[in-house]
N, C-alpha and C positions, 0 to 999 in steps of 0.2 A: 504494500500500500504506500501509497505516494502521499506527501500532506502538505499543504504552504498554507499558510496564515496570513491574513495582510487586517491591521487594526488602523482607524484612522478618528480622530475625534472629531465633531462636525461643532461643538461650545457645548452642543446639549445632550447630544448621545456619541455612545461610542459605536462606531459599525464594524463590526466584525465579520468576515469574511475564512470561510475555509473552503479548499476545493481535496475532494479526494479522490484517490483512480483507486477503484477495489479490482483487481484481475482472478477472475475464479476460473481454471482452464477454459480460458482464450472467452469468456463472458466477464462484460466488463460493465460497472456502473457508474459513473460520478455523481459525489454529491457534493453540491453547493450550497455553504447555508451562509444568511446572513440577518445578523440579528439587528434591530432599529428599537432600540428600550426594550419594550418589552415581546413585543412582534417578529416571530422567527421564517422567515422564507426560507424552505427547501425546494434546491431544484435539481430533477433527477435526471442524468442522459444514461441510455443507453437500456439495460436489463433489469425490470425488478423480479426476481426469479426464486427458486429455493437454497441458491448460491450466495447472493447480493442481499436477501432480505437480510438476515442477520446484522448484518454491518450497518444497515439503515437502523432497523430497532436500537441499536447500542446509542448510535448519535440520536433518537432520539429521547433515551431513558438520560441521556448526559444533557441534554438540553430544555428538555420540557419544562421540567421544577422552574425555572425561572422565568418561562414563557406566557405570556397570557391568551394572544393570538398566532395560529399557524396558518399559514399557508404552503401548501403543495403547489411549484410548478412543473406542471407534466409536460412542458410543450417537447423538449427531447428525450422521451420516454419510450421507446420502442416496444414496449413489451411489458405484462405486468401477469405473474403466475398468481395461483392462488395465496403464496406463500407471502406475495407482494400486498395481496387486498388486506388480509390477517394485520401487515403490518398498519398499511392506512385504518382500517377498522380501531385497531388496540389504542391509531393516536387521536378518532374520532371518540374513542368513549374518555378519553382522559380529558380532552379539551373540551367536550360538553359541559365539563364540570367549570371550568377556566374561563371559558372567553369565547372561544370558536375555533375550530378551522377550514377553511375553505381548499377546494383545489380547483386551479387554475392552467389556463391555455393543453385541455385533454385533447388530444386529436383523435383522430376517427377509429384507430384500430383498439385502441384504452379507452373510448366512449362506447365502443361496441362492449367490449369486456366488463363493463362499471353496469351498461344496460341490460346486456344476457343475466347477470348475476344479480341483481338487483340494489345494485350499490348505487346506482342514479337518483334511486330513491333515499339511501340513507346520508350518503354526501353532498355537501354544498358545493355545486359545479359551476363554474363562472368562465366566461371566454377571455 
């Protein structure tokens, strides 16, 4: 795993920025998160799979506690297994209690997925 940190203060928050490469035999995820006070954006490229999930649950068991609002950008998302939805699910019931989280820019083959399953219905999906 690869990891670079870039911190920068704006007077009133600090933005923090992590990018990660997770390689799990030749499937590969990144994730980027960046936090604005309290409001955490993760954006995911590439696999969320039964490889990838894991890595995603750890960043977000390390980052929630301080989180009030999440957001998911799916726009480079290729792909999302069951192991993936489990993950979004586990961080819909936590943030229900919090604040919210939404996910954001799904493209059509993760809208179909989110649809068949019926997670359209349980997540806050936004273009």
């Amino acid at each position: 795993m690869n990891r670079a940190e870039y911190q920068c203060a704006d007077g009133r928050n600090i933005l923090k920025k992590t990018f990660e490469r997770h390689e799990t035999e030749g499937k590969t995820m990144t994730i980027a998160k960046k936090l604005n006070g309290t409001q955490l954006t993760i954006a995911l490229e590439g696999r969320l799979d039964t490889t990838t999930a894991p890595e995603l649950e750890a960043e977000l068991k390390a980052s929630l506690d301080s989180t009030d609002s999440l957001i998911f950008d799916l726009d480079k998302l290729e792909y999302i297994s069951s192991a993936g939805l489990r993950v979004l699910l586990s961080a819909q019931k936590i943030m229900s209690k919090k604040g919210g989280m939404k996910v954001t820019h799904v493209n059509e083959i993760v809208q179909e997925v989110f649809e068949v399953t019926g997670f359209a219905d349980i997540l806050t999906i936004e273009s």
